[in-house]
N, C-alpha and C positions, 0 to 999 in steps of 0.2 A: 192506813197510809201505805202509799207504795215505797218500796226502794228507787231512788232515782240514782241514776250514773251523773257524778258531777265530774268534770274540768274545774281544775284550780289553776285559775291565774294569778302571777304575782309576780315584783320583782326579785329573780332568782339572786342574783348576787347579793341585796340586800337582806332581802327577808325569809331567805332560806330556815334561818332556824327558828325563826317563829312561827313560819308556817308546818314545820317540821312538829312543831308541838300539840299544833290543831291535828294535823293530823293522825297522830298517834293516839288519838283520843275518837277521832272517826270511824265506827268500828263498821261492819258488813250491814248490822242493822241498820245502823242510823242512814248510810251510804255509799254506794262503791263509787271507788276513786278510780275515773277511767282520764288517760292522758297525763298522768302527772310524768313527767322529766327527772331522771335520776340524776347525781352531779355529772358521772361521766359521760349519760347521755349530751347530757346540757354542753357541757365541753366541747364534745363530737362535733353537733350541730352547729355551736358557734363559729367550728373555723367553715361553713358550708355558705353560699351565696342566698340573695334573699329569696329566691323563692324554692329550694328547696330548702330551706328553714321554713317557709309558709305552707310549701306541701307536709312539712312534717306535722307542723299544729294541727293542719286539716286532718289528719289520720287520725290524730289524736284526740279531738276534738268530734269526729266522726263517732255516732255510737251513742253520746252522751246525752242528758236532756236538759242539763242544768249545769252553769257556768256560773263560778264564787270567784270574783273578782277579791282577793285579802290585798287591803290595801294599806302600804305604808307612807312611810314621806314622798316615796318618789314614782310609787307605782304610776300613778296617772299619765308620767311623761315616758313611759319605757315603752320604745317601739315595738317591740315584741307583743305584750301584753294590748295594743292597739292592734297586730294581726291576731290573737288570740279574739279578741271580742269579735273584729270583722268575720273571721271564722264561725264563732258561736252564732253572731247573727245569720250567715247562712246556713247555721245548720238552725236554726231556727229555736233554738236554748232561750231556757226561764234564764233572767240575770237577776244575781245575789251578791249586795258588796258590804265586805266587813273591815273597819278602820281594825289592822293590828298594834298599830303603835305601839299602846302602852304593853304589848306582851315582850319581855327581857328577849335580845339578841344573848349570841354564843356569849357575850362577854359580863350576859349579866344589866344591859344596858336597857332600857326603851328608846326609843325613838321618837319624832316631832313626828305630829299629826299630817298628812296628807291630802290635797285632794281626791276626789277619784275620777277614776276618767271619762270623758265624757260618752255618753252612748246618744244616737237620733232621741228624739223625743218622744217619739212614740211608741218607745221599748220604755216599760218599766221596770228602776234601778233602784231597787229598796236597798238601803242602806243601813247597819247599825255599827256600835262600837262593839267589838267580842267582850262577852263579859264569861265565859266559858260555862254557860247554860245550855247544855246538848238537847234537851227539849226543843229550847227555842231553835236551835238550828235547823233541828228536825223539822218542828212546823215552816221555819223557811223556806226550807228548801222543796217541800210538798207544794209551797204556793209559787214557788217559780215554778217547780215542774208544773203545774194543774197552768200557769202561764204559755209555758213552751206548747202543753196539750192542745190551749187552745187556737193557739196560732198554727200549730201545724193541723187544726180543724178532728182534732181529736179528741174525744170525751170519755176518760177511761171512765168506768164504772167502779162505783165505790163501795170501799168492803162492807160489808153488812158489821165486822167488828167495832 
């Protein structure tokens, strides 16, 4: 398997600490995390107009080959997360979407299940519920990237391991 560069999408204000969980559990094997947003960064950005907020994602989002859409109650309708994916589409990113709900917020709490947002149709948006199976994520995320390879007309060669 290869290492892929993922983008993590999500809504920050909500599901910052759930998503804070997954990742801390992400380690260099399994994945590098390129483009995630720190709080303060996140801050900065906010008070910025909309397209330098959208040149930012694109940077960010630049580099990576796989885009994980963690999706809570409200992710689907957060504008942000809708230039994040436009972004990933142009960069031409495997899409991976995992319902976090039921993982506990700061307070100890879950959350209602979500839709997820919509992508054209003819990007495939595999979806599961996290059930914190690092295996499965792994193989995820190899088949969105071995996705993004193929679109951007690329065929990596496969480890003889």
């Amino acid at each position: 398997m290869l290492n892929r560069t993922t983008y993590l999408s999500f809504h920050f204000e909500r599901d910052l600490a759930r998503v804070n969980q997954i990742r801390g559990e992400m380690d260099a094997p399994l994945a590098s995390q390129g483009g995630f947003f720190d709080p303060a960064e996140y801050e900065r950005i906010l008070r910025q107009d909309k397209e330098t907020i959208r040149n930012q994602i694109r940077k960010r989002v630049w580099g990576t080959t796989v885009t994980i859409v963690l999706i809570g109650s409200e992710t689907g309708s957060r504008p942000f997360v809708h230039v994040e994916i436009e972004e990933s589409i142009a960069n031409k990113n495997g899409f991976l979407g995992i319902h976090i709900h039921a993982i506990d917020d700061e307070s100890g709490e879950p959350s209602a299940s979500g839709p997820p947002p919509l992508l054209p149709l003819e990007i495939a948006f595999p979806c599961y519920v996290w059930d914190w199976d690092f295996e499965r994520l792994q193989q995820e995320i190899e088949a969105a990237g071995r996705r993004a390879d193929r679109w951007r007309g690329r065929q990596p060669m496969e480890s003889s391991q």
